[in-house]
SESEVEX-158581 format. One record per residue (C-alpha): residue number from 1; x negated, y, z. Coordinates in Angstrom, 1 decimal, padded with zeros to 4 digits. Layout:
  nr      u      v      w
 NUM      X      Y      Z
...
//
This chain:
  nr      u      v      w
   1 -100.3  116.5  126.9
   2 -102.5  116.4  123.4
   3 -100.3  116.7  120.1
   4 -100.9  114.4  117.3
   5 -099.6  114.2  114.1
   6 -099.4  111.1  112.1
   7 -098.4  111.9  108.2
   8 -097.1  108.8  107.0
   9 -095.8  105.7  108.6
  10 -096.5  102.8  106.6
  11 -098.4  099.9  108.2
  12 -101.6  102.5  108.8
  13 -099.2  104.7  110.6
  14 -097.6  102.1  112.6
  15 -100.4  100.4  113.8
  16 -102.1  103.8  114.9
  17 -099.1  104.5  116.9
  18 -099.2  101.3  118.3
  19 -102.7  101.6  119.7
  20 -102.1  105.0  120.8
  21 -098.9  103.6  122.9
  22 -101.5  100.7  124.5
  23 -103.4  103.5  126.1
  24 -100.7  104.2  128.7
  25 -102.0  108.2  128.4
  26 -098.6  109.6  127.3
  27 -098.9  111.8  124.5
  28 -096.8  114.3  122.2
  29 -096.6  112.3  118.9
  30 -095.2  113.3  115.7
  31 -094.4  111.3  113.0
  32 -094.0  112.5  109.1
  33 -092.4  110.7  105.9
  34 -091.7  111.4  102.9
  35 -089.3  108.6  102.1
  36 -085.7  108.4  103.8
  37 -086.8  105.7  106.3
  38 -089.8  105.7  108.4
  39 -092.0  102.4  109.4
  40 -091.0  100.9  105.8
  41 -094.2  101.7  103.9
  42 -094.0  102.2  100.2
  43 -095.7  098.3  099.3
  44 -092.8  097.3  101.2
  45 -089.8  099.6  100.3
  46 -086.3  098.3  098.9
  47 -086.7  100.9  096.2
  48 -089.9  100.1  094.9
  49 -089.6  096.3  094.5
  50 -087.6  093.7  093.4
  51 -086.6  090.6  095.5
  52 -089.1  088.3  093.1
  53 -091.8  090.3  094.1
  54 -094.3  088.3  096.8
  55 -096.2  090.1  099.9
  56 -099.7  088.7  099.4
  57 -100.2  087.8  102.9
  58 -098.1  085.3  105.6
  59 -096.9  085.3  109.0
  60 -099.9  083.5  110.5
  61 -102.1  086.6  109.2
  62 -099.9  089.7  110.3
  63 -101.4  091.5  113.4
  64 -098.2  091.6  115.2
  65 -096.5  094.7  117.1
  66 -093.9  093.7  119.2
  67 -093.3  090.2  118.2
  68 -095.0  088.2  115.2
  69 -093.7  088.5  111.7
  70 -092.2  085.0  111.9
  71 -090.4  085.1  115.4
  72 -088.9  088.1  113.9
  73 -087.7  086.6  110.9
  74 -086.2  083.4  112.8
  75 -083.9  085.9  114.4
  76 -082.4  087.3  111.5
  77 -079.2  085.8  110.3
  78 -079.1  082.9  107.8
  79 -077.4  085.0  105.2
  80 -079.1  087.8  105.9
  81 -082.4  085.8  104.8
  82 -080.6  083.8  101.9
  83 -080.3  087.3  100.2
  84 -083.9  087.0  099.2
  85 -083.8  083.2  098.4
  86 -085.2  082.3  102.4
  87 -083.9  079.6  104.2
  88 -084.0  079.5  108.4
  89 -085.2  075.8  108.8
  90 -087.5  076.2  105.6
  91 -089.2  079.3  107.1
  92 -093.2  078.3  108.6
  93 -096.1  080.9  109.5
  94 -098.3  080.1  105.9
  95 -095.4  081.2  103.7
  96 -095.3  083.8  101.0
  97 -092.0  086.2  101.3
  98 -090.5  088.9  099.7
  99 -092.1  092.2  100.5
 100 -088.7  094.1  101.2
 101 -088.3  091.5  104.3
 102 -091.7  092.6  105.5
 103 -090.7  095.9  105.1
 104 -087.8  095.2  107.1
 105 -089.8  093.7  109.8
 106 -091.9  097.2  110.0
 107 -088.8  099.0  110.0
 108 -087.3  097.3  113.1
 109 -090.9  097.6  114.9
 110 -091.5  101.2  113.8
 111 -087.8  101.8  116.3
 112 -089.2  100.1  118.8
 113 -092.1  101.9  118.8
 114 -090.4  105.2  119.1
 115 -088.0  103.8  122.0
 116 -090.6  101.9  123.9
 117 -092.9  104.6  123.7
 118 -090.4  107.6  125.4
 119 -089.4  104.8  128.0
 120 -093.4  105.4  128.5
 121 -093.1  108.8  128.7
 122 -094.6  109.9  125.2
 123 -092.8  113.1  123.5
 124 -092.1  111.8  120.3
 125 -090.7  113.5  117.0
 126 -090.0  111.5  114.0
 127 -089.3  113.6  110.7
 128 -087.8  111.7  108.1
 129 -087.4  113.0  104.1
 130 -090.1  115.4  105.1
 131 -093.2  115.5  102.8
 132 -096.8  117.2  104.1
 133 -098.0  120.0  102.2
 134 -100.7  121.3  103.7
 135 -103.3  121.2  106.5
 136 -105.9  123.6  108.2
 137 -108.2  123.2  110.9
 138 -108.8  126.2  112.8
 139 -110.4  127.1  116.5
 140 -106.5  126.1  117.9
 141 -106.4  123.1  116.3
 142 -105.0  121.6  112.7
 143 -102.0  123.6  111.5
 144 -099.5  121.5  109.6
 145 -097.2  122.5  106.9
 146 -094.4  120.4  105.9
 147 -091.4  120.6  103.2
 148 -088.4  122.0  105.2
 149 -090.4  122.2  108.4
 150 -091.5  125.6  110.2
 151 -095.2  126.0  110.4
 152 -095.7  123.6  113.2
 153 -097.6  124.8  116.3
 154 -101.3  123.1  116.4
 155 -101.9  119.7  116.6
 156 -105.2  118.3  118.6
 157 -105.3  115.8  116.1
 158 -103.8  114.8  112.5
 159 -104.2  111.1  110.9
 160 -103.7  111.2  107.7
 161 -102.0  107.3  106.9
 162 -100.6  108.5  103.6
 163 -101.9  104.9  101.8
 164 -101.7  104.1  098.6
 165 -101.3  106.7  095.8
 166 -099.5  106.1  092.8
 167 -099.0  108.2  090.1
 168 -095.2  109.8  090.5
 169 -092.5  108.7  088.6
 170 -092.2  112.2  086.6
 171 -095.2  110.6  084.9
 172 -093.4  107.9  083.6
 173 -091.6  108.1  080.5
 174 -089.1  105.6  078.7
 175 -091.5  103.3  077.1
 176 -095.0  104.1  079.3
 177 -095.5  103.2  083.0
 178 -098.8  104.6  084.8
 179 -097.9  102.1  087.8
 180 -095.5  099.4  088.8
 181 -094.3  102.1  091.3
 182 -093.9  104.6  088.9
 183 -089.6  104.6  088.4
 184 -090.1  101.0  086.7
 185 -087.9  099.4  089.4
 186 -085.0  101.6  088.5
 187 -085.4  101.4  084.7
 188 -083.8  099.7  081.9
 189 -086.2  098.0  080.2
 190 -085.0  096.9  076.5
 191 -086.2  093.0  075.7
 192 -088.8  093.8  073.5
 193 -092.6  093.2  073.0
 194 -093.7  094.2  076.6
 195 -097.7  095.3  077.3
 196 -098.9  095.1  080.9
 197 -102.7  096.0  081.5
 198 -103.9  093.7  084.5
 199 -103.7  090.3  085.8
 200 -103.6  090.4  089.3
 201 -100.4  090.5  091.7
 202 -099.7  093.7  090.9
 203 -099.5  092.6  087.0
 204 -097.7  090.0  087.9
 205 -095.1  092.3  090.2
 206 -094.3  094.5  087.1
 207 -093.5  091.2  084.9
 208 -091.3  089.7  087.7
 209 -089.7  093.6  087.4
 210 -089.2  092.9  083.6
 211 -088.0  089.6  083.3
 212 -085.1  089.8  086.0
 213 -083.6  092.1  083.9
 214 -083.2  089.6  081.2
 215 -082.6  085.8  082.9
 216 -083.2  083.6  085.7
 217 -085.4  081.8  087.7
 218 -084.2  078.1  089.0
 219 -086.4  077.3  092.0
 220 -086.4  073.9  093.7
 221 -088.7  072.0  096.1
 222 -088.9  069.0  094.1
 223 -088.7  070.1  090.5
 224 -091.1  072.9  088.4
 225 -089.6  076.5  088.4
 226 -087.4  077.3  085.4
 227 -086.7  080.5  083.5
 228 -083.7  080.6  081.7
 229 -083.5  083.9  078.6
 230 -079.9  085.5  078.8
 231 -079.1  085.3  074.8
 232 -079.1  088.8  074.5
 233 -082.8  089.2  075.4
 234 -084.2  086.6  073.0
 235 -086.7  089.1  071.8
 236 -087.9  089.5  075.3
 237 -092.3  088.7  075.0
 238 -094.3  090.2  077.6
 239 -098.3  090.2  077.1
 240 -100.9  090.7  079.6
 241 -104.0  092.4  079.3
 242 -107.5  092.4  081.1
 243 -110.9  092.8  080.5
 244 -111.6  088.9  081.0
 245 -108.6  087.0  079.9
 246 -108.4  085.0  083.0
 247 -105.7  084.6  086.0
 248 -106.6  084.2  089.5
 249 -106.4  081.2  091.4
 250 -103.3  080.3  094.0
 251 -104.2  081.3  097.6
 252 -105.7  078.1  099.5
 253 -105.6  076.5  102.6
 254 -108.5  077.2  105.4
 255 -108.6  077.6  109.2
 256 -107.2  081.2  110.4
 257 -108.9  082.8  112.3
 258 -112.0  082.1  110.3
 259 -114.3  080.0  111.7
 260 -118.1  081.6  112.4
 261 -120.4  081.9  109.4
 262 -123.9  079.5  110.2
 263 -126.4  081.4  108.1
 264 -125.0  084.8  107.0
 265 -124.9  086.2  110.9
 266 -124.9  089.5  111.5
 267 -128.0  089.1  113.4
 268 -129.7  087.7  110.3
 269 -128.3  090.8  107.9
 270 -129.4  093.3  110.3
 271 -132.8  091.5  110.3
 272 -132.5  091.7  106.3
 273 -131.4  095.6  106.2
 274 -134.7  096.0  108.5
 275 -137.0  094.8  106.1
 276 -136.3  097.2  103.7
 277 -133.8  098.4  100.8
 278 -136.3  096.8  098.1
 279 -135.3  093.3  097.1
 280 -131.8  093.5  099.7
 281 -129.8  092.3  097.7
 282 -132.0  088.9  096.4
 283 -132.7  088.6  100.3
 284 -129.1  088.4  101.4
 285 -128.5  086.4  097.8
 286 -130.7  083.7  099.2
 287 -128.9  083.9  102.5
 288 -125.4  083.2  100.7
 289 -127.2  080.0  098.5
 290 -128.2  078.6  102.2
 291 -124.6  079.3  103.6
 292 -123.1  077.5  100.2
 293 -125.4  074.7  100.4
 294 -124.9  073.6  103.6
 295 -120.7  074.2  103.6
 296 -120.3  072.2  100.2
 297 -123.8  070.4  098.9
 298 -121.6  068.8  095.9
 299 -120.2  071.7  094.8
 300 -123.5  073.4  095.3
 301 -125.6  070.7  093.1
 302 -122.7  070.3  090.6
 303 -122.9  074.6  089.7
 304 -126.7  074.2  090.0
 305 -126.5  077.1  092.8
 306 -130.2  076.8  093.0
 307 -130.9  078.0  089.7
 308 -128.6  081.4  090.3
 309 -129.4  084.6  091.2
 310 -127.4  087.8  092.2
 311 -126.9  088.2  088.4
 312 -125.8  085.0  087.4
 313 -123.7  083.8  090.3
 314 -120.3  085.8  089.1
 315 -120.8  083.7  085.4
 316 -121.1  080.5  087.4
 317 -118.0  081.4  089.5
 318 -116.0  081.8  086.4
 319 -117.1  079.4  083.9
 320 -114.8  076.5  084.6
 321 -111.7  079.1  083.9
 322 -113.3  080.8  080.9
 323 -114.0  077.4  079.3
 324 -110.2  076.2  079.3
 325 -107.1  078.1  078.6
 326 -106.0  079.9  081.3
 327 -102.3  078.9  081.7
 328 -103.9  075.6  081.7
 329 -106.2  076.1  084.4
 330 -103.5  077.6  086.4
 331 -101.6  074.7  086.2
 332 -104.3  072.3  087.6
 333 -105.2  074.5  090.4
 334 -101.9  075.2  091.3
 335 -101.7  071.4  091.9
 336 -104.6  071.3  093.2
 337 -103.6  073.9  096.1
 338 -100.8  072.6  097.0
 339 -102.0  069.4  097.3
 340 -104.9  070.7  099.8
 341 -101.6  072.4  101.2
 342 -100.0  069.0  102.2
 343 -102.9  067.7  103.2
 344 -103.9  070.7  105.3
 345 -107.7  069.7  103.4
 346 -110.4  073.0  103.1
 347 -112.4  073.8  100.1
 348 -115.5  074.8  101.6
 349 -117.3  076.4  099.0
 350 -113.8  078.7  098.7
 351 -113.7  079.5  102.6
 352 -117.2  080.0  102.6
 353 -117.0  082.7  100.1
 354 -114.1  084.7  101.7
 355 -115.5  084.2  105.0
 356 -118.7  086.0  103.4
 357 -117.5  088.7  101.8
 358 -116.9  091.3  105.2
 359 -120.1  090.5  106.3
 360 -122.2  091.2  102.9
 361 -120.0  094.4  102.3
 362 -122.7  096.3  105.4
 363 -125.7  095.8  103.4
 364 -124.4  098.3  100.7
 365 -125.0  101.3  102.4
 366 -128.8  100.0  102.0
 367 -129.0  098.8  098.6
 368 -130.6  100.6  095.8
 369 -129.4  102.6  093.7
 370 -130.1  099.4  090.8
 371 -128.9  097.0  093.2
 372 -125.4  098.5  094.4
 373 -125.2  098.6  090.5
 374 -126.1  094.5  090.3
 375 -123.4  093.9  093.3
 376 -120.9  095.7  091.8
 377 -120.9  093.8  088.5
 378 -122.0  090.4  090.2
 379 -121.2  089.5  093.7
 380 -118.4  091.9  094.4
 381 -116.7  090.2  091.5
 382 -116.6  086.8  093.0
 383 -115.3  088.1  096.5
 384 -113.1  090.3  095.1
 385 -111.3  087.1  093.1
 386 -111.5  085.0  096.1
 387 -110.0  087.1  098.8
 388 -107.3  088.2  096.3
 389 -105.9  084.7  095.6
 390 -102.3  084.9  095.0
 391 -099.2  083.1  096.7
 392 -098.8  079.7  094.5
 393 -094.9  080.8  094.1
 394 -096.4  083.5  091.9
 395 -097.9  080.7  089.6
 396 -095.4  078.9  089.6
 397 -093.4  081.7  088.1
 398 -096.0  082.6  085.6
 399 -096.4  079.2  084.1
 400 -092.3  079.1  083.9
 401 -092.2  082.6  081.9
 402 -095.2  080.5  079.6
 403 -093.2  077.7  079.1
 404 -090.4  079.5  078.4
 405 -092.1  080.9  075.1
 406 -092.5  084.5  077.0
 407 -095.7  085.0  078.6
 408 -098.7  085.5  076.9
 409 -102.6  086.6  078.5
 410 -105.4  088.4  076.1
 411 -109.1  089.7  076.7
 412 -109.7  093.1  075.9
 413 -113.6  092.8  076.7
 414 -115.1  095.7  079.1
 415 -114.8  097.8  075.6
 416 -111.1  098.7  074.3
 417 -109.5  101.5  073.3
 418 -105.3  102.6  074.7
 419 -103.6  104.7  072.7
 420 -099.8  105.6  074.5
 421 -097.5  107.4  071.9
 422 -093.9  108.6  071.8
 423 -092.5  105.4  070.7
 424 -095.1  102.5  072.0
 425 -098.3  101.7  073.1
 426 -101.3  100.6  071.2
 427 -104.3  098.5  072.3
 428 -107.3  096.9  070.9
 429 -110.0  094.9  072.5
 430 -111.9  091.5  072.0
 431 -109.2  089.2  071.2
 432 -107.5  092.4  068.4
 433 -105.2  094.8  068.3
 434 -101.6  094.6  070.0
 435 -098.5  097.1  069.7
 436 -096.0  097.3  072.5
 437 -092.6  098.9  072.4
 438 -093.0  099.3  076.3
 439 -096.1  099.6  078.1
 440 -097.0  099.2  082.1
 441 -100.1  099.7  083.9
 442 -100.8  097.7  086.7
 443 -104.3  098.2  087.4
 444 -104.7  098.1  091.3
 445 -105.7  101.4  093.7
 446 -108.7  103.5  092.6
 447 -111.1  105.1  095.2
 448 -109.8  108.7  095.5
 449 -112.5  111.6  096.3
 450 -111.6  114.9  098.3
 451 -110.8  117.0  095.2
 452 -107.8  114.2  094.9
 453 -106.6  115.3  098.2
 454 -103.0  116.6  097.6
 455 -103.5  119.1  100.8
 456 -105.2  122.3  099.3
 457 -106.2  124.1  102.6
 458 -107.6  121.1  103.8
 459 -109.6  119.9  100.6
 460 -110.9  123.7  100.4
 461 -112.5  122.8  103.8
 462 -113.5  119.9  102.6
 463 -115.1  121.0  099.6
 464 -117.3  122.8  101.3
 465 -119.2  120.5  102.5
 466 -120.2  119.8  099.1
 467 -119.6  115.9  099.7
 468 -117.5  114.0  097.5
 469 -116.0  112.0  100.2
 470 -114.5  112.4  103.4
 471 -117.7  111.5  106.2
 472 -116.0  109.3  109.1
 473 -117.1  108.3  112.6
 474 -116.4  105.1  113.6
 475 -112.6  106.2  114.7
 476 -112.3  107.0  111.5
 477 -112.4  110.7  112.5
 478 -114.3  113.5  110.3
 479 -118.1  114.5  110.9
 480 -118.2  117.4  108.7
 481 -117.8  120.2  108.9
 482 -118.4  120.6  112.3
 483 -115.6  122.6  112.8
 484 -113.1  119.5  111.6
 485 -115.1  116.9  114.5
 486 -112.1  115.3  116.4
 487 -109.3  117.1  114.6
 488 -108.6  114.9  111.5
 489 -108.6  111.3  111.6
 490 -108.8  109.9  107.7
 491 -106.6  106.1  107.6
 492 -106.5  106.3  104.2
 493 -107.2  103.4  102.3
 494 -107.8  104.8  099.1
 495 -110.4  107.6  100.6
 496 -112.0  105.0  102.5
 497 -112.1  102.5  099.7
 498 -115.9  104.3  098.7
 499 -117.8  103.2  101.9
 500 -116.2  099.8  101.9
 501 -115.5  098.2  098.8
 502 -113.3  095.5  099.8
 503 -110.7  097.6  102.2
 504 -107.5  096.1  101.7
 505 -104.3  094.4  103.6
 506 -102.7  094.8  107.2
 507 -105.8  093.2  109.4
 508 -107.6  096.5  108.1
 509 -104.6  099.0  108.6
 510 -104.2  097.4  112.2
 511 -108.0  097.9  113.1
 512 -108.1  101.4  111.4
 513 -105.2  102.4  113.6
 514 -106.8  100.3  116.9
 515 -110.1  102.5  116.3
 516 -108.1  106.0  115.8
 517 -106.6  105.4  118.6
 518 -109.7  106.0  120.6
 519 -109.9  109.5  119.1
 520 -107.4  110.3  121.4
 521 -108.2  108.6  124.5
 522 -111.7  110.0  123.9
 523 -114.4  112.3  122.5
 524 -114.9  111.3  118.5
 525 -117.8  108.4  118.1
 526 -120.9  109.6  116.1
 527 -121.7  106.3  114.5
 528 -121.5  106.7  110.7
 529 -119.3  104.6  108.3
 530 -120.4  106.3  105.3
 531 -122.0  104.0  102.6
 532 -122.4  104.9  099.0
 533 -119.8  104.8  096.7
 534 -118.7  101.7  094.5
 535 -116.1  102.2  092.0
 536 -114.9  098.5  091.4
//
């Protein structure tokens, strides 16, 4: 019976196990987490978030384990649910939660997992509170040590599904947060002038974090959300802060699963990629104008998409948002969503661009060395605002806090300078200089490199190699060294994050896990992954 050790069991972790269980082949697995309760995943973890704070993805899109993420929830109890503000009868498969009732949902799969999986006859060992230090590979295998643990005997193959990576809460200090996740949930945050460097979800998490420490939300179906200041906290501002001084859009309606792309085929990049790396990019460019144009003519004409190029596309995208006021803009496509909402009516121009942007990320391993530079300032921009639309609730909430006299949103320009002190945080950028009394950064995950690999014997190895990055068949299992082929599988997302720019969300945790899976019913795959790295 092959042993395999999975170190972590977040969504990564679950999944894998999952697709290990589908092969039938019992197997000796064993399971190790850091945090008290396994299959909970820190995104999703009671004591990392708040009940405000939104999971970025609904039912309809959760590859599901045992049952979908919806039937689940319609058998939980009424006042179970009304804990987090969720009605039964109100609850559909497009709908933005809370993320602690996802992680609830993983929980409760994770335990069937386990039981389901020794009715199959699978050994399987679950070590909770248990944090891995260390891992080797040697002739017998991949020797694993673990806090509290004995040096476990060796395993035919470790996945390392430790996901995200966060900056520990020892880090934090009373006024200075390096992440939302960094002890902010737990702390006492005086109303004061509040700094938060982002404006994304994540930014948008650590406000929500904030501001329920110092009022109320009222939140009905027919009226605008409300925030109501306790009178204590009337000092209470919070400012965000990003390089362009914009929000992103509400997360629209389209057809799930997506519908096929007519121009941008994989037949017709591969045809591109085989013509040559010089003048890629502009090839496939020209590829995405002739996808646009025939999805959405109007909106096509009315940009003048004809006249763009890889260069000037991501100024186009942007321009109606940088020429009015944000909270403004926000407001109008927030209607504007959930009108399209009630109609069940598709933007084309926006579904074509997030059906596009998996497709275009496999010409990067073939770009130039100029060009990967071009995508990464230009095209990669646009997709990267599309696909990571946020849940209109979210905006809702926002434009409340603004109306409330709270919220404020600044540019800092791609120059600024950050200076964190004892006592408060200081800033300045394009639109001046601002002081906080309490500061938050809620930039999103950062592509990691071996030497951040918090294994030593296992990065020595690594190191070796004299690669900056981990080099991964197809199953996600190491190619080099040699010695490693078959033995460690790497399902994390921020390692991985270098060869594909645009890794993110459960789909790609549940396909990771579906393709480690065949590491263990079968030799590694040789097929290369690996594509240059771009830090976005």
């Amino acid at each position: 019976m092959k042993r395999i050790a999975i170190v972590g069991s977040g969504p990564t972790g679950i999944y894998t196990f999952f697709s290990i269980m589908k092969n039938q082949t019992p197997v000796a697995i064993t399971v190790y987490e850091r945090a008290d309760e396994a299959g909970v995943g820190m995104p999703y973890a009671d004591e990392d978030n708040s009940r405000l704070m939104l999971a970025n993805i609904a039912s309809i899109e959760i590859p599901p384990i045992f049952s979908r993420y919806l039937e689940w929830l319609k058998s939980q109890s009424p006042a179970h649910l009304a804990r987090y503000g969720v009605e039964t009868d109100t609850l559909h498969e497009r709908q933005f939660l809370p993320r602690i009732l996802l992680g609830e949902y993983y929980r409760d799969q994770f335990l069937q997992l386990v039981d389901q999986a020794k009715r199959q006859g699978f050994e399987v060992t679950v070590n909770e509170s248990c944090e891995v230090t260390d891992l080797k590979v040697t002739d017998a295998g991949v020797t694993l040590w673990a806090e509290g643990e004995a040096v476990s005997a060796p395993f035919d193959l470790a996945v390392i599904a430790t996901g995200h990576v966060w900056p520990d809460d020892e880090t934090a200090t009373r006024t200075y947060f390096p992440s939302p996740w960094s002890g902010l949930i737990e702390a006492k945050i005086d109303a004061g002038n509040i700094g938060i460097m982002g404006a994304s979800l994540s930014a948008i998490d650590a406000a929500m974090a904030v501001v329920v420490q110092h009022g109320k939300f009222t939140e009905t179906d027919d009226q605008p959300t409300q925030f109501t200041l306790d009178d204590a906290s009337q000092a209470l501002q919070i400012t965000l802060l990003s390089r362009s001084g914009i929000l992103p859009e509400a997360d629209f309606y389209c057809p799930l699963p997506y519908e096929p792309l007519a121009v941008v085929t994989e037949s017709a990049l591969q045809r591109e990629i085989a013509a040559g790396n010089d003048g890629l990019l502009d090839r496939v460019f020209a590829l995405i104008v002739e996808e646009l144009e025939q999805a959405d003519p109007a909106w096509s004409a009315k940009i003048a998409l004809h006249t763009l190029n890889a260069d000037t596309f991501a100024k186009a995208w942007f321009a109606d948002r940088r020429n009015h006021g944000p909270f403004q803009w926000a407001e109008a496509n927030l209607q504007e969503v959930e009108r399209n909402k009630r109609d069940k009516h598709t933007v084309p121009w926006r579904y074509t661009i997030l059906r596009l942007h998996e497709p275009v990320e496999d010409i990067v391993p073939s770009l130039t060395d100029a060009d990967r530079e071009r995508f990464k300032h230009g095209l990669a921009k646009v997709f990267i605002d599309n696909y990571t639309a946020i849940p209109p609730q979210s905006i809702r909430r926002l434009l409340a806090l603004r109306e409330a006299g709270i919220l404020n949103l600044h540019a800092l320009g791609e120059v600024y300078t950050m200076t964190v002190k004892e006592h408060g945080t200081i800033i300045s950028g394009q639109d001046g200089t601002f002081s906080f009394d309490t500061f938050i950064d809620a930039r999103g995950q950062k592509s990691l490199k071996i030497k951040d690999l918090p294994f030593p014997s296992l990065r020595q190895q690594l190191e070796a190699t004299g690669e900056d990055f981990p080099d991964v068949a197809d199953d996600y299992t190491l190619l080099e060294p040699p010695c490693m082929r078959g033995r460690i599988a790497f399902g994390a997302l921020p390692y991985l994050m270098h060869d594909r720019p645009f890794i993110q969300g459960l789909t790609v945790s549940a396909e990771i896990g579906e393709n480690i899976a065949n590491a263990v019913a079968k030799p590694a795959e040789r097929g290369r992954r690996r594509l240059p790295f771009i830090e976005l």
